[in-house]
C-alpha positions as CSV (number, residue, x, y, z in Angstrom):
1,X,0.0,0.0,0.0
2,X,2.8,2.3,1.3
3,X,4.7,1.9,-2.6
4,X,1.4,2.7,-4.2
5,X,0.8,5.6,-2.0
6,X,4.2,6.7,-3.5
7,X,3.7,5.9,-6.7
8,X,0.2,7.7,-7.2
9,X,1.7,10.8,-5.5
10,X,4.7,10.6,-8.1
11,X,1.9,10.4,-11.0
12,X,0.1,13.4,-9.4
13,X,3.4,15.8,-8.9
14,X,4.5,14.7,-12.9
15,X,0.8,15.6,-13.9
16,X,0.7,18.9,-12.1
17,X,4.3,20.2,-13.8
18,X,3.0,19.0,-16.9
19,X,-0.3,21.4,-16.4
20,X,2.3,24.3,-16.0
21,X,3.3,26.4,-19.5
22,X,6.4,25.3,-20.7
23,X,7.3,29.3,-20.2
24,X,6.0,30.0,-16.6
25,X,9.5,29.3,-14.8
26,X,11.2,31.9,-17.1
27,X,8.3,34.5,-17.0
28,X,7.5,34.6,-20.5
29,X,4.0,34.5,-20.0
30,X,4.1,38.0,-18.4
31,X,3.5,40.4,-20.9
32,X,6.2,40.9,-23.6
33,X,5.2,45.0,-24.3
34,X,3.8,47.0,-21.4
35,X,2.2,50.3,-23.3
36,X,2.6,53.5,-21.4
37,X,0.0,56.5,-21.5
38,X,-0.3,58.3,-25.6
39,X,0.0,62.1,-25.7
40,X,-0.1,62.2,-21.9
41,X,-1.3,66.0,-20.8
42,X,-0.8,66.6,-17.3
43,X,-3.6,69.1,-15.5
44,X,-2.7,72.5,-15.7
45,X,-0.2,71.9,-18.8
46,X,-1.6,74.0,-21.3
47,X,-0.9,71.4,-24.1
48,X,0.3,67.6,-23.9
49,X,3.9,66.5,-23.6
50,X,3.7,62.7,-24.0
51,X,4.6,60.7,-20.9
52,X,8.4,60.6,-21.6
53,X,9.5,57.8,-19.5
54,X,12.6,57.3,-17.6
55,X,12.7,55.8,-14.4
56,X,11.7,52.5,-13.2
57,X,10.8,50.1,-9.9
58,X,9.2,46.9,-9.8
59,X,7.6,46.4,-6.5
60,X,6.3,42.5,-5.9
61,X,4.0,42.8,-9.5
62,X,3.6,46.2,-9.7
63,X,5.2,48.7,-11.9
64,X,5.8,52.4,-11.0
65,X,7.2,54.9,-14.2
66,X,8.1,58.2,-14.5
67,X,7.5,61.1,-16.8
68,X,10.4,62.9,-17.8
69,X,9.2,66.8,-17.9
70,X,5.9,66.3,-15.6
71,X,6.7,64.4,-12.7
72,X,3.9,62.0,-13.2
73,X,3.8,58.7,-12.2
74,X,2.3,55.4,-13.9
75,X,1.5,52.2,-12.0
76,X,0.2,49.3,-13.3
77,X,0.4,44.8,-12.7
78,X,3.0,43.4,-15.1
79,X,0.8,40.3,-15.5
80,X,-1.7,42.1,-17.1
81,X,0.2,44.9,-18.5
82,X,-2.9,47.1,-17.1
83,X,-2.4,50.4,-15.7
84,X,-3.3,54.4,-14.7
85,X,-1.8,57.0,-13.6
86,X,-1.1,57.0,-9.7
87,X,0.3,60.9,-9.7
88,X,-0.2,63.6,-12.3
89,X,2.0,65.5,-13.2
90,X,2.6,69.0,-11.5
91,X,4.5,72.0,-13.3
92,X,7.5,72.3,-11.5
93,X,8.3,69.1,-11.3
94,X,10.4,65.9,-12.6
95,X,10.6,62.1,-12.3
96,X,14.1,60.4,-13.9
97,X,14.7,56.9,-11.2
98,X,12.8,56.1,-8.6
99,X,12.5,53.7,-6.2
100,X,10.6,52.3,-3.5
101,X,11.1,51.3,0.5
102,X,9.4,48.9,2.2
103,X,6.7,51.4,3.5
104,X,5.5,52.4,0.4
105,X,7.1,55.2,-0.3
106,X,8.1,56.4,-3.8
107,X,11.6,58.1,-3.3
108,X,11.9,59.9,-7.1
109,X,14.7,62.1,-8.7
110,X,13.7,65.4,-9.7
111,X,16.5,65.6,-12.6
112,X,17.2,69.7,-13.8
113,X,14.9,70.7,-10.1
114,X,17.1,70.2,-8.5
115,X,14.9,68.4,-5.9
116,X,13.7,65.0,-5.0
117,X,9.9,64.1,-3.9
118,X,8.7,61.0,-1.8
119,X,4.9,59.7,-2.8
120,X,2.7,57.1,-0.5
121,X,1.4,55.0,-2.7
122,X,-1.5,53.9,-0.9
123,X,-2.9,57.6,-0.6
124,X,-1.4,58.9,-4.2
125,X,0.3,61.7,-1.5
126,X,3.0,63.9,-1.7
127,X,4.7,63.2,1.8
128,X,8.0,65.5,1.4
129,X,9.5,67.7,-1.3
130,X,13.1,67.9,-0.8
131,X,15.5,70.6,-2.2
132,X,18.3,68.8,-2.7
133,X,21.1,71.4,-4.9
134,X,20.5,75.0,-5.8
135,X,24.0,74.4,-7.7
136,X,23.9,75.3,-11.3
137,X,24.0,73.1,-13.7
138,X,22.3,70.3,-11.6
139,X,21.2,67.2,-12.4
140,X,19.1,64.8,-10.0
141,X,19.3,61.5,-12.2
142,X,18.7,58.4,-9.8
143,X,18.1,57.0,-6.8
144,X,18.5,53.9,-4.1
145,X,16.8,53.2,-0.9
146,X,18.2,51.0,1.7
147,X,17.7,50.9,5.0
148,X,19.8,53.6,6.0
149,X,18.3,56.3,3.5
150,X,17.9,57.1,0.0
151,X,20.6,58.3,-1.8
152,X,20.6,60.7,-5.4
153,X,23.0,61.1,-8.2
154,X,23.5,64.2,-9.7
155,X,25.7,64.2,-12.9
156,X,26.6,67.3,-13.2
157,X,28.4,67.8,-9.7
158,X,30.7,65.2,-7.9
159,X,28.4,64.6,-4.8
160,X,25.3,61.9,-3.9
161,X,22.2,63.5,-1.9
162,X,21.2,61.2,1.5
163,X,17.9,61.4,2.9
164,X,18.3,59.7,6.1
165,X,15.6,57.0,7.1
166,X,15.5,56.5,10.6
167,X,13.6,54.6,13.4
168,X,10.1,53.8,12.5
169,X,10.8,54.8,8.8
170,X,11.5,58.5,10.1
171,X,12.7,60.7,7.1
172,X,15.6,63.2,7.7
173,X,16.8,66.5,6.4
174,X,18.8,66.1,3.2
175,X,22.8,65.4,3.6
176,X,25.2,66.2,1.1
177,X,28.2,63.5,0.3
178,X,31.2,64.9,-1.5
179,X,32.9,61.7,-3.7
180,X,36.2,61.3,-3.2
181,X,39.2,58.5,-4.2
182,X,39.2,57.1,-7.9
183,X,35.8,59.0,-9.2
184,X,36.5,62.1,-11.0
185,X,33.9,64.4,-13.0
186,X,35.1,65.2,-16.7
187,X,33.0,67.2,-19.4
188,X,29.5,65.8,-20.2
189,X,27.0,64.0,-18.4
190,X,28.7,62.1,-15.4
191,X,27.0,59.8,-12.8
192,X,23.8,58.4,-13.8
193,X,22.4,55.2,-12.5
194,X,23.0,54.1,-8.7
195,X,22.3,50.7,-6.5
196,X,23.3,48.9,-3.8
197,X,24.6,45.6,-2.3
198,X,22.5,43.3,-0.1
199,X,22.2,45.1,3.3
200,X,23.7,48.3,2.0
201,X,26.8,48.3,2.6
202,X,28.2,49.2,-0.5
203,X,26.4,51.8,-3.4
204,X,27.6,50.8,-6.9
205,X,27.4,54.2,-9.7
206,X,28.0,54.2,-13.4
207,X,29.9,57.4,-15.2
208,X,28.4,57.2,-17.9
209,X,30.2,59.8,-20.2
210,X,33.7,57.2,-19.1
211,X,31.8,54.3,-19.1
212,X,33.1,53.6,-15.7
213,X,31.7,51.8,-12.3
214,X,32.8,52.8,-9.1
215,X,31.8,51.1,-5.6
216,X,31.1,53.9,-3.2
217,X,30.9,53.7,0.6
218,X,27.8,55.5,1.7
219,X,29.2,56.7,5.1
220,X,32.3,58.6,3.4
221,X,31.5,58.7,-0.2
222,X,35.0,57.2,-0.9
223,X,35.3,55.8,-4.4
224,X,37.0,52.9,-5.6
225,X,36.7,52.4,-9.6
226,X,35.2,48.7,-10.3
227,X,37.6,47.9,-12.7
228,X,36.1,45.9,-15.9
229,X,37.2,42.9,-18.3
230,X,35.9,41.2,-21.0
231,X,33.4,42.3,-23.6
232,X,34.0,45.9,-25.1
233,X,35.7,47.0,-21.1
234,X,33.1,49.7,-20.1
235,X,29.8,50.9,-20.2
236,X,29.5,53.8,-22.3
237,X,26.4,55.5,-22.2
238,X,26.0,53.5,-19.2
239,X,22.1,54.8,-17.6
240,X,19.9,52.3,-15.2
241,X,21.8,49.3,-13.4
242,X,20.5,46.7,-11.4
243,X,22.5,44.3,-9.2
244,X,21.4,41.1,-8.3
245,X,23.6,39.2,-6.1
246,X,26.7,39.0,-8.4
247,X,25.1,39.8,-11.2
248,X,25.1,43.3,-12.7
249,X,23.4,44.7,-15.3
250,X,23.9,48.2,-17.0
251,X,21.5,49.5,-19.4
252,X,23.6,51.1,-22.0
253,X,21.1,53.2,-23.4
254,X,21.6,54.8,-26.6
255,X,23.8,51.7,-27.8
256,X,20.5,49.6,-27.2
257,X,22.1,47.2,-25.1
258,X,22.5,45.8,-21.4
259,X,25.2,45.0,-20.1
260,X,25.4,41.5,-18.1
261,X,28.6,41.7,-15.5
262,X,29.8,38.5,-13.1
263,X,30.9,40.7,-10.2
264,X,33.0,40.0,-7.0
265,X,31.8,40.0,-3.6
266,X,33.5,43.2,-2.8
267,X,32.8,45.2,-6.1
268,X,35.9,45.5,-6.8
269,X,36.2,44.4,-10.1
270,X,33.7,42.5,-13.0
271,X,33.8,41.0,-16.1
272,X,31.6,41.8,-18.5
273,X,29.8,37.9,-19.5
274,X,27.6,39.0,-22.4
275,X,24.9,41.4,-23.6
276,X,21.4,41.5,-23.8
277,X,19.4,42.9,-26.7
278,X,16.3,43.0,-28.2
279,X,14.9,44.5,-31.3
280,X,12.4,46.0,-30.0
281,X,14.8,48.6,-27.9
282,X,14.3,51.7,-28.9
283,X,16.6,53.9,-26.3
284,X,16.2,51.8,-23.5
285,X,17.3,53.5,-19.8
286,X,16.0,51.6,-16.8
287,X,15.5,49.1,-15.6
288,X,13.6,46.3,-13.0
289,X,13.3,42.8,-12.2
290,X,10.4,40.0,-11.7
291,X,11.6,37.0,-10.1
292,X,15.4,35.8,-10.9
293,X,15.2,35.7,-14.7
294,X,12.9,38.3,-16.1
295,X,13.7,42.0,-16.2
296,X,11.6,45.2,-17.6
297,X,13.5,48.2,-19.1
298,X,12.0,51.1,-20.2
299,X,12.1,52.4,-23.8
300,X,12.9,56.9,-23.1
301,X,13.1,56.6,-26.9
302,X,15.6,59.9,-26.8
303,X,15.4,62.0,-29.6
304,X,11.9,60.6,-31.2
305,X,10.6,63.7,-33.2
306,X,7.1,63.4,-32.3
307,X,7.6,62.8,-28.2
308,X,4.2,64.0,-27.2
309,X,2.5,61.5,-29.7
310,X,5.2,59.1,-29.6
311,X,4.5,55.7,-28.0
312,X,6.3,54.7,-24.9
313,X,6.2,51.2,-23.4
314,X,8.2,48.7,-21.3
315,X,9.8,45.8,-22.6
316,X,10.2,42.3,-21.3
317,X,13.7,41.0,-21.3
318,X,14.4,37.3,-20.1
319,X,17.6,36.4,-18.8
320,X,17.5,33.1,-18.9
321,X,20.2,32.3,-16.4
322,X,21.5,32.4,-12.7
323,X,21.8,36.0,-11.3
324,X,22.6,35.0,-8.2
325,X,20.9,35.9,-5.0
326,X,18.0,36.9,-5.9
327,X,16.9,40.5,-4.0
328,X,13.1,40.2,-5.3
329,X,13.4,43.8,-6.0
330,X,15.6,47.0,-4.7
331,X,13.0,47.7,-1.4
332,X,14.7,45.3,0.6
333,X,18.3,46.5,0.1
């Protein structure tokens, strides 16, 4: 009795994984286009501007996106591809990255403002507006929440912007961390896309005018250049990264490519394993994961002549590999 017991629970689990698509462990069953909002018009804009996408978090199965010049914010379930708007735009304002912390909050970078705004998702809120520069040129291009704070890039001066997180999710007055060590600002558009390590100990930043990555310590801002092998040896026109255990991946936008880099332990160094492409990039810039093997980047489609009738929309990419530990998505750094 016992061996048949066995044997018709066998049958059952074999019947059961058979039932499953052939495609569900890699998520290609998710959709493989996510369409954003068509000649979006913010209230109050006197004409439309077209969404403009940029920035990008994937929180459990839903999908945040921001508009470039109106500081909107689009949310919608990657299974369905189905979305609205979760914040409309506002004249004076900007979304380029954004991420999310494990409260709900929508940490965004407020690119040529100068400032960065934090959202509650549950109440579609604005909880803080933070001025984070009045320098001149500025450039607020990305951001990373851990579970110290959330920290900016600006690519246009040599410093990352802190807004402490504290007990009970407390936020703080902004801080200002001069870089220092290996990193150093040339002509052009310097850092761009940040992240960070399991726990938070270390950030990670792409240059992306010297296609560089440097590991930088978030108590000191000390820099230490992440030196590369393989592949073409940088990341030009490195924008969005993403790390994932030991895997990194750096969207290299206007080259239509991302970047897929075995790093060690210590971010020290990485060699660049291969390259992911699709033809349907079209100036992709961020980007975010579902599950261990499926990421979504976001197609800015830079210099499109038409942007406020242009059509902007997320595309699936599928790994199809081992990243690593798998962080589920950057909230939980």
């Amino acid at each position: 009795m016992r061996r048949l017991t066995v044997l018709l629970a066998a049958l059952v689990a074999v019947a059961a994984l058979a039932a499953l698509p052939s495609s569900a462990h890699k998520g290609t069953n998710l959709p493989k286009t996510i369409n954003l909002p068509i000649g979006y018009q913010a209230p109050g804009f006197p004409e439309p501007t077209g969404f403009q996408p940029e920035g990008i978090v994937i929180d459990n199965k839903t999908f945040y996106v921001g508009s470039i010049p109106t500081g909107a914010i689009y949310s919608g379930d990657v299974r369905t591809g189905q979305g609205s708007t979760l914040i409309q735009g506002v004249t004076g304002r900007a979304a380029i990255g954004i991420d999310i912390d494990k409260r709900d909050r929508l940490f965004v970078a407020g690119g040529n403002t100068g400032k960065a705004f934090v959202y509650d998702v549950r109440t579609r809120s604005l909880i803080r507006e933070y001025t984070l520069t009045t320098l001149s040129p500025r450039f607020i291009n990305d951001v990373v929440v851990t579970h110290r704070g959330a920290y900016f890039t600006d690519s246009n001066n040599q410093q990352l912007y802190r807004i402490p997180i504290g007990r009970g999710g407390a936020l703080g007055d902004v801080q200002t961390l001069p870089l220092t060590g290996d990193l150093s600002f040339s002509a052009g558009f310097n850092l761009n896309g940040i992240d960070a390590n399991w726990g938070g100990r270390w950030l990670v930043v792409v240059q992306s005018n010297e296609g560089k990555l440097f590991r930088v310590n978030p108590r000191t801002g000390v820099t230490r250049e992440l030196a590369l092998t393989g592949g073409d040896g940088n990341v030009s026109m490195g924008d969005g990264i993403l790390l994932l255990g030991r895997t990194l991946y750096v969207v290299q936008n206007r080259l239509n490519k991302i970047a897929v880099i075995r790093v060690d332990g210590r971010l020290r160094s990485g060699l660049i394993k291969r390259y992911l492409t699709d033809p349907l990039f079209d100036v992709p810039t961020t980007i975010d994961n579902v599950g261990p093997h499926v990421l979504y980047a976001v197609n800015a489609r830079f210099g499109n002549l038409s942007p406020t009738t242009a059509l902007y929309n997320l595309i699936r990419v599928d790994t199809n590999g081992n990243n690593g530990k798998h962080n589920g998505h950057k909230k939980h750094r």
